[in-house]
C-alpha positions in Angstrom: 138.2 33.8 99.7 136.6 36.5 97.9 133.9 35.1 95.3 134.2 31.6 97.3 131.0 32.5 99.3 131.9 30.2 102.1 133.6 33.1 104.4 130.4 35.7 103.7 128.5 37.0 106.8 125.4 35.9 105.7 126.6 32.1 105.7 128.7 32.0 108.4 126.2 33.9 110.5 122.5 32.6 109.1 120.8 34.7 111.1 119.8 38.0 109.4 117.2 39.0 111.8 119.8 39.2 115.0 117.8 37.4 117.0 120.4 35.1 118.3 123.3 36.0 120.7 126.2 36.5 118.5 128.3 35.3 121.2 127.3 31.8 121.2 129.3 29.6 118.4 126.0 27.1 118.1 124.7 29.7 116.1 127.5 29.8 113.5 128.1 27.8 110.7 131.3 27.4 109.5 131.5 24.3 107.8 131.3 25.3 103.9 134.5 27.9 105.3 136.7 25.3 107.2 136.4 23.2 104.4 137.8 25.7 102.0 140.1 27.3 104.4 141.5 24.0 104.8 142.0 23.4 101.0 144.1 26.4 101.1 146.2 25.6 103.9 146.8 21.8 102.6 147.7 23.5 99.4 150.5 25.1 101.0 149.1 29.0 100.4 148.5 31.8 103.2 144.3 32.5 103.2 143.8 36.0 102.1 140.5 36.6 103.7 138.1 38.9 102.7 134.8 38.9 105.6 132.2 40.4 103.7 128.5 39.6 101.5 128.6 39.0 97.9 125.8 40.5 96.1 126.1 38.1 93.8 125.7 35.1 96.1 123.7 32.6 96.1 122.2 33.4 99.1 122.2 37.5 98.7 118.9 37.7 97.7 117.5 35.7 100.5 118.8 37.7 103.2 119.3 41.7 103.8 122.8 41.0 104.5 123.6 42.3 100.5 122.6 45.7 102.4 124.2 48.3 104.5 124.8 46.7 107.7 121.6 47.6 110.0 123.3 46.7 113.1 127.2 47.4 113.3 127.5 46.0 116.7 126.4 43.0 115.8 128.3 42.4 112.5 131.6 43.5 114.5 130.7 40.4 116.7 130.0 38.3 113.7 133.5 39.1 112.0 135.6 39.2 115.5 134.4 35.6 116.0 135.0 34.5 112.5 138.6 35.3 112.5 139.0 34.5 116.4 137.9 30.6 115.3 140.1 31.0 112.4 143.4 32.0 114.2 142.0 30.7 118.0 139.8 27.6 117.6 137.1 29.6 119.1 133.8 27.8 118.1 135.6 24.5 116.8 133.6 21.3 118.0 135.9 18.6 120.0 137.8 16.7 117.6 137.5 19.2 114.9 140.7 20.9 112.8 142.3 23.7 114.6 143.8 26.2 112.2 145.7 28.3 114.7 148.9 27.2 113.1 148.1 29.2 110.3 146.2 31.9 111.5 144.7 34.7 109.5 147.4 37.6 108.7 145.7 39.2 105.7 142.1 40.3 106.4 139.9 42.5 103.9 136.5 43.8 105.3 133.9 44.2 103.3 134.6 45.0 99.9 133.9 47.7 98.1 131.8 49.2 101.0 131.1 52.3 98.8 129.1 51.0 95.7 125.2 50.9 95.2 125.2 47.3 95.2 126.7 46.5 98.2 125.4 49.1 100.3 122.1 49.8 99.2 123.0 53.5 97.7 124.1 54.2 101.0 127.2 56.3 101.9 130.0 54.8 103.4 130.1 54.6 107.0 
């Protein structure tokens, strides 16, 4: 899901101020993602999933996600969530697709959490 865009925090979580409980899956959008994720699994492949920001996104420059993360707490939520509706339904409207069947074994955080572009010159945490 790497340069897909649909699985970065910054779309899955629009909300870069934190301003919004993290806990409630209203404020999630996951739409764009199950879409693709289920393109992948009606394919017949296992979703390699890398949780993340693209600096390159269309939405990067619109949101300080591209940067280091300001509040760790918060993007730990953001990414435990994202995976638990992947694997648990957590989030998933009535009605909707549950992907639990084919839950999420490989998982890539953030990559490349050491270059100048995706962490604003900063050093790695």
């Amino acid at each position: 899901t790497h340069d897909s865009y649909v699985l970065d925090w910054d779309v899955v979580f629009p909300h870069p101020a934190l301003d919004v409980s993290t806990a409630d899956p209203a404020n999630y959008n996951w739409t764009a993602g199950d879409a693709y994720f289920a393109s992948l699994v009606d394919g017949g492949f296992e979703p390699y999933v890398r949780l993340g920001t693209s600096f390159n996104s269309p939405w990067s420059g619109a949101l300080p996600w591209g940067s280091a993360p300001y509040n760790r707490s918060a993007l730990v939520d953001v990414l435990l969530h994202t995976v638990m509706h992947y694997n648990d339904g957590w989030g998933a409207p009535p009605g909707a697709r549950r992907f639990d069947t084919h839950a999420i074994r490989w998982l890539e955080l953030w990559n490349e959490p050491d270059s100048a572009c995706e962490w604003d010159g900063r050093p790695n945490p």
